[in-house]
N, C-alpha and C positions, 0 to 999 in steps of 0.2 A: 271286282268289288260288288259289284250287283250280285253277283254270284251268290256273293255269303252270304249279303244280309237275307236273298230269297232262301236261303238254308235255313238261318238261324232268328225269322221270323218269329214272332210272339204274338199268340191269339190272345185278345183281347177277351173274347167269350171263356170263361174257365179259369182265366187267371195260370196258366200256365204256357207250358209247350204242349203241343200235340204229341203224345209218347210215337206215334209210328212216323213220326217229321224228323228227315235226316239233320244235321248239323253239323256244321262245319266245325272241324277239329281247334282252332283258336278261340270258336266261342263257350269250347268245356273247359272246364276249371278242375284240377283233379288235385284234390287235400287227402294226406296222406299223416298223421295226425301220429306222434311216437313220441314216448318218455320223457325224451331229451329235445328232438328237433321236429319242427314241423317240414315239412317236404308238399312245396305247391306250384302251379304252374299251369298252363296250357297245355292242354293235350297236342298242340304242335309243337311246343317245344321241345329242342333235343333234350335236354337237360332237367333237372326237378331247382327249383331255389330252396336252401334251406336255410330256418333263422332256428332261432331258441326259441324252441313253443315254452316261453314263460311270462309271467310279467309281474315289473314291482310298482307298486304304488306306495305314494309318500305315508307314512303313518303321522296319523292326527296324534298333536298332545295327549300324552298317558292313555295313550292307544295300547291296542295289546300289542306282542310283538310276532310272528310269525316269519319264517322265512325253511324255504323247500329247499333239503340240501342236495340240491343237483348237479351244481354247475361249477367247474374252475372259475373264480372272476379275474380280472385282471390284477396280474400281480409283483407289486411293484419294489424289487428288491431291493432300495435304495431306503426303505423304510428298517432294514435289518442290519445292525453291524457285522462281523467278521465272525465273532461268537455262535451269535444266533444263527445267521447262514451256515454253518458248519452243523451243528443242531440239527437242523432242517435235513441236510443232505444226509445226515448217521441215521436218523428216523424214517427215511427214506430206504434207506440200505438193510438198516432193520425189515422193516415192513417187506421186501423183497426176499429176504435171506429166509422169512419167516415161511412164506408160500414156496418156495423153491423143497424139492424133497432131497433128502440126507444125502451127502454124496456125488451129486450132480455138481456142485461148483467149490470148485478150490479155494482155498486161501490166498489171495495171490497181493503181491508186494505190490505197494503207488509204485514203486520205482519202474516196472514193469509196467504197470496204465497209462504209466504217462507217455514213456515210450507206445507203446505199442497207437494211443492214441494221436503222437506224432505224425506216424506213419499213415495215420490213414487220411485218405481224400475229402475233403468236404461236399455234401449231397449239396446240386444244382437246385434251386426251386425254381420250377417255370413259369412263376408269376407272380407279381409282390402282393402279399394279402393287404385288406381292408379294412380288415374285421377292428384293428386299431388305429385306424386314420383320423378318425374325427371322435370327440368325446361331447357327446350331448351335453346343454344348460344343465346343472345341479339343481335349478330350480323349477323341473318339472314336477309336477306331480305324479305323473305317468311314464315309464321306462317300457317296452316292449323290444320284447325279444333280443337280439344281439345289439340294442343299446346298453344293456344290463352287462355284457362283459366289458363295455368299454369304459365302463365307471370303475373306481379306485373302492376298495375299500372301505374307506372312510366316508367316502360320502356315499355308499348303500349302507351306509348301518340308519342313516334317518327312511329304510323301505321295506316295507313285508314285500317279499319274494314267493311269488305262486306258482307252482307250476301245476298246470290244471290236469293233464294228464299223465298216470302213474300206472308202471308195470299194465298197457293196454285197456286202464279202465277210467273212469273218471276219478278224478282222486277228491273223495268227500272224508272229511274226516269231521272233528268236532272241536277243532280249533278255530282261529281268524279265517275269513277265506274258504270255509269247507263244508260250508251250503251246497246245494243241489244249483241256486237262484246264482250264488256267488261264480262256481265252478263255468255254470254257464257265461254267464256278460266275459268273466276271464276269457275262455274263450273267443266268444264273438268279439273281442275286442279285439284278441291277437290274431285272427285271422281278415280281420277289416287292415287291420295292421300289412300286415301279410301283400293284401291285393294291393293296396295302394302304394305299397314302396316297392313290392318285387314285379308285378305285371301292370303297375301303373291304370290300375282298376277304381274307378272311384264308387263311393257308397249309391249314388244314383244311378251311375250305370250296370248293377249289379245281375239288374231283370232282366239284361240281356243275354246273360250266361247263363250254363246251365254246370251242374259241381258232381263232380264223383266224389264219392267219400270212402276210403279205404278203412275197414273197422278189422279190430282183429279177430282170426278164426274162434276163439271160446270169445259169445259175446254174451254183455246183456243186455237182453230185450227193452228195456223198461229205457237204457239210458240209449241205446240205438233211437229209440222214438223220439229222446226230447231231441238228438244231435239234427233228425232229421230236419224236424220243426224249426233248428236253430236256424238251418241253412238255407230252409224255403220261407218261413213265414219272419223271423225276427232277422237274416241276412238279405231277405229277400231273393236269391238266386230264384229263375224260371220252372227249374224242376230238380231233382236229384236222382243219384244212381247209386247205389251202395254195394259193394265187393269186399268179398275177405282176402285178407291181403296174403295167403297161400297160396290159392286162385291167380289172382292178381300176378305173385310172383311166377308161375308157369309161362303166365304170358308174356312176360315181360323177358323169360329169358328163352322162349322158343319152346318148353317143353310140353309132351302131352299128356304124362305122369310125372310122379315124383316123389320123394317122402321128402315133405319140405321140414328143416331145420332153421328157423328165424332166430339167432341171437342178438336179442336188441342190447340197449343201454342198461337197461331192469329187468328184462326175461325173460325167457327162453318158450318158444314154441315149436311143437311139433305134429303133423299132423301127413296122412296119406291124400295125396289128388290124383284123382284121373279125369282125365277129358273135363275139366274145369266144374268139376265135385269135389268136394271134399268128402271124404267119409269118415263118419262125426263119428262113428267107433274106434277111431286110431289116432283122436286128437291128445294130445297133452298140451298144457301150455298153465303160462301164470306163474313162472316161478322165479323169483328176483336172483340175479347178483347182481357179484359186488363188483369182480373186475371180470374178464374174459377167460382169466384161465381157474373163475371159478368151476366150471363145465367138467372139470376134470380131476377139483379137490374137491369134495364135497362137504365137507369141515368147514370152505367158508361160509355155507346158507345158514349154519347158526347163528351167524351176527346179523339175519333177514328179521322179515313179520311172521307172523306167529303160523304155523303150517300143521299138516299133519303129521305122524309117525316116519313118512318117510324127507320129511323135509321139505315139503312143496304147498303151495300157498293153497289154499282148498274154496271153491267159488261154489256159494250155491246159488239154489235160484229165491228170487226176493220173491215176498208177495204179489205185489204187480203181476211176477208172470204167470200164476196163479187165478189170478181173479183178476180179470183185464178188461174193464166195462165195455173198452173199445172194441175188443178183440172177442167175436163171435165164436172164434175157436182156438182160445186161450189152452192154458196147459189142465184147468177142471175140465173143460170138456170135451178134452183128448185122453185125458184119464178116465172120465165117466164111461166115454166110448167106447175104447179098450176095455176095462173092466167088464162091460155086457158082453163083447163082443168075446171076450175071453171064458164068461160063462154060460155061455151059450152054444161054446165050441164043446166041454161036457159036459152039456148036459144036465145042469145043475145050477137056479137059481139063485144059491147062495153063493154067493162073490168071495167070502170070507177066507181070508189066505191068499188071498190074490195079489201082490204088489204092482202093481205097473206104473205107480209114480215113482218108482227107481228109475225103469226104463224111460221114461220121459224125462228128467231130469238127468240121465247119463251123462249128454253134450253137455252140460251145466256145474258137472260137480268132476275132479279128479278121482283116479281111481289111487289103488295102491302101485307107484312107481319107484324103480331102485333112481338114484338122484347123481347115477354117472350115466354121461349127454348117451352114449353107446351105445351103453344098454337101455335108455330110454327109447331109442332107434328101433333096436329091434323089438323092442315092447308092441313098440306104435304099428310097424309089420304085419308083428305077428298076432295081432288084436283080427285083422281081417278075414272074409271066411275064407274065400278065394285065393285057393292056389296058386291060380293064376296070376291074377293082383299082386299077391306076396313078390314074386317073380318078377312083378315089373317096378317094386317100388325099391326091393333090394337094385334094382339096376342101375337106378339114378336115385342118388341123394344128394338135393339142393340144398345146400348152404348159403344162407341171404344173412344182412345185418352184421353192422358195423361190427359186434360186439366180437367175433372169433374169428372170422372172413380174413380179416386184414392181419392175421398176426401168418409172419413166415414161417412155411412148414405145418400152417393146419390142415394144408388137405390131406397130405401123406399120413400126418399124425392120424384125423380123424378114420382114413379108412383104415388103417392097419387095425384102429381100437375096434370099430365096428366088425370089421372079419375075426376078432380074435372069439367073440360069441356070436356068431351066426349059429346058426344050424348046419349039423352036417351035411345034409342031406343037400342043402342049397348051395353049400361051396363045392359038391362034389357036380352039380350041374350049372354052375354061372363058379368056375374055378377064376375070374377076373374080376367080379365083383365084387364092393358094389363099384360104381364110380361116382366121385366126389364130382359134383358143378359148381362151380362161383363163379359167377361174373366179373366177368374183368374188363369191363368198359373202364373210360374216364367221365371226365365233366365233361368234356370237349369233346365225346364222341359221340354217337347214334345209340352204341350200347351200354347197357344200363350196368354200374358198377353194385357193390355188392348194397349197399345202402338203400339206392334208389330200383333197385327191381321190382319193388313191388307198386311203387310208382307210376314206372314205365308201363310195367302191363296192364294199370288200369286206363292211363290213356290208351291204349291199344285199345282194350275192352271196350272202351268208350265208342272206338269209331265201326265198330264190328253191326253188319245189318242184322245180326239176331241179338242186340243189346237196344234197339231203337224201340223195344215195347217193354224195356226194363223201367223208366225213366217215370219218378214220383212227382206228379203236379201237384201245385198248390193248389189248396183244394179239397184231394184226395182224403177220405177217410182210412184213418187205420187199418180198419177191418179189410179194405182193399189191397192192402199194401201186401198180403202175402200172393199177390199172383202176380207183384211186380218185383219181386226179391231173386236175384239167383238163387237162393241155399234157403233149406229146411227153417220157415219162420214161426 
C-alpha cells in the first residue's frame, strides 16, 4: 500500500503529476468515449464497465422538447394487444426482407418455423443481467446512462434525451441541448456518473488519478482541447494522456501493424498503423449507419446526414484550427511555412499557384471513396507510398467494434470481399492473405473482446515507460501540448 501511493504521489508545486513519475496502473482512469456506450475503468482492471453515454433531464413546463434517437428503451409489451403486437413483428419482417438481396431467402410456411423452432435448443446465459433489476424514482430530475433504459416509456416522454457524443465527434446541433457549453456539463456529468457508480470514485478524490482519453483517429482539434480542459481543470483529474483509438486498438490486441477497421454504432473508421503511428494518408472514417450489414448495402447511407457524392459524411477543418491564438503553430502558420518553403525550393518569389492548405487539411477532410467497407480497405492500402507497408497492412486487417465483429461468418465474409479486389500483383506474392483479427476475449477474461480493444490497449499504453512523458498537467499551456501528444497535433 505504501507502494502506490509513493507511485501515484501528487506534487503540490504545478498542480499536477510529474509527467516522467511512474503510476501505478489502478490509479489511471482510461475513458474510452463512443456513440452509443461509454467504456471506463482502471487501467488494472481486466475488464472496461460500460453504461449508455447518454443522459435525460426532466423538461421544464412548455420546454422545448428534444430527445437523441439512439437507444432501444425498455419495452413493455403488455402495453400492446394481440393486433398491434402482430403489426410490430410484420414491420419487422418487412424491414428485414427489405435489406436481404433477391433470392437469398425463401418463402417458407409458419408451419415449418414453428417446427423447426421446436427443435431447437434454448442458448444458456451465464449470468442473469441487471440492466432491469431496479427502475429509478420518476421523480428525478436527472437520468444518467443505463438508468434511462430502465424507465418505461411513458414516464421518459416527461425528458430530453442527450446524447453528447455522435458518429466520434461532439454532437452540437442547434436544437435544446446542442451548445458547445450544453454538450460539455452533458458530459462531465455522465462521466462524474460513470466514476462514482462503476469505480466507486468520488468527485474529491478525483486529483488523485490520472485519465487516458481515447479520441477517434480523424479528430478535431478545437473540441480535443475543450475534452482535455474538461478532464483536468473542470473534472479535475491530475494530468491526462490522450490516444487514438486505432493506436489504442494494436495494443490492446498484440499487433505491431495493421489496417484497422472500427465499426462502431454510427461509423465506420479506417485507417493504416504501424509501430503505433498512424498514417494520416490512409485514414477514412465518419461515415454513419444504420445497422451492421449497412457495410455491405450501400443504399442504406441514404437514409444518413448530408455527405458527399460518394455517400460519406465530409469533416472539414473549423476556424479555430486555422487561427488558434493558443497554438503558436496552428494550421496558418504551417501553411505560411510551407508555402515559403515551397517557393523557395524554385526558385520564385511568387507563391501564386501554390496550394498547401489542401495538404494540411488532408487528415481533416475525406477524400473521394467507393462506400463498400472492401474496397474502402484497399483504398486505405493503397493510399500508402511504401511497398513494403502495403505488404504488411494487407497482412493483418483488424476488425474491432461491436458494429460487424459480432455478426457470424464476418470474418470469412469480409476477407473473401477484400481478396476479390486486391491487386494482383499482391495476391500472387501473399497467396493467403489478408488475414482477418477480431478479438475474441470475454468480459471475464484478460483479453479484450471486439468492443473493448481499444480500451484495453490504452490501459496497456498507459503503463508503458515511453508513455510517462506523454501525460498533460494541469497547468500546461496548449501551445505545449504538441510535444506531449503521440500523433501529428
Amino acid at each position: 500500500m505504501k507502494l502506490a501511493l509513493k507511485e501515484t504521489s501528487v506534487e503540490k508545486d504545478g498542480g499536477g503529476v510529474s509527467g516522467s513519475e511512474r503510476v501505478a496502473p489502478e490509479h489511471v482512469v482510461v475513458f474510452h468515449p463512443g456513440s452509443k456506450y461509454l467504456r471506463l475503468g482502471r487501467a488494472s482492471d481486466v475488464s472496461a464497465n460500460t453504461i449508455l453515454h447518454a443522459i435525460a433531464r426532466r423538461r421544464k413546463p412548455d420546454g422545448i422538447e428534444h430527445n437523441d434517437p439512439f437507444h432501444v428503451p425498455y419495452y413493455d409489451d403488455a402495453d400492446l394487444d394481440d393486433d398491434e403486437f402482430n403489426d410490430v413483428i410484420d414491420q419487422g419482417r418487412e424491414c428485414v426482407s427489405s435489406m436481404t438481396p433477391a433470392g437469398v431467402v425463401d418463402e417458407v410456411d409458419d408451419f415449418e418455423v414453428v417446427k423447426f423452432n421446436r427443435k431447437c435448443r434454448p442458448e444458456k446465459v451465464p449470468y442473469k443481467s441487471t440492466m432491469f433489476s431496479k427502475v429509478p424514482p420518476t421523480k428525478s430530475d436527472v437520468l444518467v446512462g443505463n438508468e434511462i433504459l430502465k424507465m418505461k416509456l411513458s414516464a421518459l416522454e416527461a425528458f430530453n434525451i442527450h446524447s453528447p457524443w455522435r458518429r466520434g465527434d461532439l454532437n452540437l446541433h442547434s436544437g435544446c441541448g446542442g451548445s458547445l457549453t450544453a454538450v460539455l456539463k452533458d458530459l462531465k456529468d455522465i462521466w462524474l456518473h460513470g466514476l462514482r457508480t462503476a469505480l466507486a470514485i468520488r468527485a474529491d478524490e478525483v486529483q488523485d488519478y490520472r485519465v487516458v482519453l481515447v479520441i477517434p483517429d480523424i479528430y478535431n482539434r478545437s473540441h480535443i482541447k475543450h475534452l482535455i480542459r474538461l478532464l483536468v481543470e473542470d473534472i479535475g483529474f491530475a494530468s491526462c494522456l490522450v490516444l487514438q483509438d486505432h493506436v489504442a486498438a494494436t495494443f490492446g490486441c498484440g499487433v505491431a501493424h495493421a489496417c484497422v477497421v472500427d465499426v462502431g454504432d454510427q461509423k465506420t473508421s479506417i485507417s493504416c498503423v504501424e509501430d503505433g503511428f498512424c498514417h494520416r494518408e490512409s485514414r477514412l472514417g465518419d461515415e454513419p449507419l444504420l445497422v451492421g450489414v449497412s457495410v455491405f448495402l450501400p443504399q442504406l447511407f441514404a437514409e444518413t446526414s448530408p455527405r458527399n457524392s460518394t455517400g460519406f459524411v465530409v469533416r472539414q477543418a473549423s476556424a479555430q484550427d486555422f487561427n488558434d491564438p493558443d497554438d503558436p503553430f496552428d494550421v496558418n502558420f504551417l501553411r505560411e511555412s510551407r508555402r515559403k518553403t515551397a517557393a523557395a525550393a524554385v526558385g520564385d518569389d511568387d507563391d501564386e499557384g501554390l496550394d498547401t492548405a489542401g495538404d494540411l487539411n488532408s487528415h481533416l477532410e475525406l477524400d473521394s471513396w467507393d462506400p463498400d467497407l472492401h474496397r474502402a480497405i484497399v483504398n486505405c492500402v493503397e493510399k500508402l507510398a511504401s511497398e513494403e507497408t502495403k505488404m504488411k497492412m494487407y497482412a493483418t486487417i483488424l476488425l474491432v467494434g461491436d458494429g460487424l465483429a459480432n455478426f457470424e461468418g464476418s470474418k470469412a465474409f469480409l476477407r473473401n470481399m477484400v481478396r476479390s479486389v486486391m491487386p494482383e500483383h499482391v495476391l500472387q506474392l501473399m497467396p493467403h492473405a489478408p488475414e482477418i483479427v477480431i478479438p475474441s476475449g470475454s468480459s471475464r477474461s484478460a483479453r479484450p473482446t471486439v468492443g473493448s480493444a481499444c480500451w484495453k490497449g490504452a490501459a496497456v499504453f498507459s503503463c508503458l515507460d515511453s508513455s510517462q512523458d506523454l501525460w498533460i498537467s494541469r497547468g500546461m499551456k496548449p501551445r505545449t501540448w504538441r510535444e506531449k501528444l503521440p500523433f501529428v497535433w
